[in-house]
C-alpha positions as CSV (number, residue, x, y, z in Angstrom):
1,X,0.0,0.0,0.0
2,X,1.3,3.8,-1.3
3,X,0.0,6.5,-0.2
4,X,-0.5,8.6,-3.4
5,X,-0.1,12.7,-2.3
6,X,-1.9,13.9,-5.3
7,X,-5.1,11.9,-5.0
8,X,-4.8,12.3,-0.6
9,X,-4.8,16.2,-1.2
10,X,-7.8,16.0,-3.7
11,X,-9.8,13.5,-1.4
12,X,-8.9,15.8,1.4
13,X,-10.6,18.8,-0.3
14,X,-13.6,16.8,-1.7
15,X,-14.3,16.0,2.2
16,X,-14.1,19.0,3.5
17,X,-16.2,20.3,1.3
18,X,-18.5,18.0,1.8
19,X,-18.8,18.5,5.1
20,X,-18.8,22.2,4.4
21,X,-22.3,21.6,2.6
22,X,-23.7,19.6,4.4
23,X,-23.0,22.1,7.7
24,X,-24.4,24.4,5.6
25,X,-27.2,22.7,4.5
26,X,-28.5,21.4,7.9
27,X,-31.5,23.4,9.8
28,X,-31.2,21.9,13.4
29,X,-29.2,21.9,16.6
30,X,-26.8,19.6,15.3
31,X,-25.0,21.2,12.7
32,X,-21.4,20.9,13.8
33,X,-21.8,17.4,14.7
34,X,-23.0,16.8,11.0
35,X,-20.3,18.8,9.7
36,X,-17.4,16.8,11.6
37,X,-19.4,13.4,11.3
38,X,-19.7,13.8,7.9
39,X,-15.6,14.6,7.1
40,X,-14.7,11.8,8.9
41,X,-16.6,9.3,7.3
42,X,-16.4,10.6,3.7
43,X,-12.1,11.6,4.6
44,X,-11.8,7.6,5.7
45,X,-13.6,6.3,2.5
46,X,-12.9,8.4,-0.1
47,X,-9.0,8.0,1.2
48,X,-9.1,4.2,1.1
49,X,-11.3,4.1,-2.2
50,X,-8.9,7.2,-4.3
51,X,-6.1,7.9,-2.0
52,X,-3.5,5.1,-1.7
53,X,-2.2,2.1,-4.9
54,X,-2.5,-1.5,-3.6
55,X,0.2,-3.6,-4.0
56,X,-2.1,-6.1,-5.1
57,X,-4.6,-5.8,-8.0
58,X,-7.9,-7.8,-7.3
59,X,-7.4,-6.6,-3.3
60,X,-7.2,-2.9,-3.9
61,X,-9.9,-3.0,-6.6
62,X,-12.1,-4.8,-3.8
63,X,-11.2,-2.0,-1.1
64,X,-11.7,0.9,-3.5
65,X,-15.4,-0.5,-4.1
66,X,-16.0,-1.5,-0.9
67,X,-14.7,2.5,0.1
68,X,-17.0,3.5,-2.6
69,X,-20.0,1.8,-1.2
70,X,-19.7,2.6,2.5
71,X,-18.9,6.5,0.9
72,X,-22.2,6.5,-0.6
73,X,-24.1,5.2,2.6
74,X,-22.4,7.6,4.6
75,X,-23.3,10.5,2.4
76,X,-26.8,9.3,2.2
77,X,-26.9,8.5,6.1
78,X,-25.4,12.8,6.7
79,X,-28.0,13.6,4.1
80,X,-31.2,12.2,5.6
81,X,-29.8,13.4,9.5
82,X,-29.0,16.5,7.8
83,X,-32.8,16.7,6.7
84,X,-34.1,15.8,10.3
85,X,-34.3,16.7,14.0
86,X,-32.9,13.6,16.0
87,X,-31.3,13.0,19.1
88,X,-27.1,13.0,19.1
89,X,-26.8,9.4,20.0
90,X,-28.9,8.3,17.3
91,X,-26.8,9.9,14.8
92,X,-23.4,8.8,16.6
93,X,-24.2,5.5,17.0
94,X,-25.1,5.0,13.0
95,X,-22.5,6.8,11.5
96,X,-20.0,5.0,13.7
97,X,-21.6,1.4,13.1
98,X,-21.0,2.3,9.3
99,X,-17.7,3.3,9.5
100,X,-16.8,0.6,11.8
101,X,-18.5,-1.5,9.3
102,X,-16.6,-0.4,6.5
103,X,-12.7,-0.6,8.8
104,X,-13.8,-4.4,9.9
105,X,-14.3,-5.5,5.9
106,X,-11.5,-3.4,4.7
107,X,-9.9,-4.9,6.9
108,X,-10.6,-8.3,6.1
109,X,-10.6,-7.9,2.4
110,X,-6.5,-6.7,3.2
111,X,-5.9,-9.8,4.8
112,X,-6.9,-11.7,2.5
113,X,-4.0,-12.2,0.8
114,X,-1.8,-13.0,3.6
């Protein structure tokens, strides 16, 4: 695994504007959590899915749409809380079951090869 800067910069951006919108976007209490919720789950995804090279083909190209998927539900998931009024927990305890999620297979799919 190789860190590529280029791609790490540009995923870094995309996040943070991301979350930047969706701050922006949001009508309730909760805005800075959704803001901060939202970059870290779109920064960890997009970063494994665009970020780094794999040494090995079919693993990496199984992490990048794994990172792609878990991207998407996270995006959604900031979306729709983004949209509501809900209690904290609510939205702490999903967002961090899908990223959890998404380290556990990552990290699985990795070890794979091993």
């Amino acid at each position: 695994m190789k860190i590529q800067p280029t791609s790490l910069i540009i995923t870094l951006g995309i996040s943070v504007l991301i979350a930047y919108g969706l701050y922006v976007f949001s009508e309730n209490e909760n805005k800075v959590l959704i803001g901060v919720g939202s970059a870290i789950i779109s920064l960890t995804t997009l970063v494994a899915a665009l970020g780094v090279s794999y040494n090995d083909g079919r693993v990496g190209a199984n992490i990048r749409i794994v990172g792609m998927l878990f991207f998407s539900l996270g995006i959604t998931s900031n979306i729709v809380f983004s949209t509501l009024h809900f209690p904290r927990p609510a939205y702490i305890v999903t967002n961090g079951i899908l990223l959890l999620l998404f380290l556990l297979i990552a990290n699985f799919i990795g070890k794979t090869k091993e």
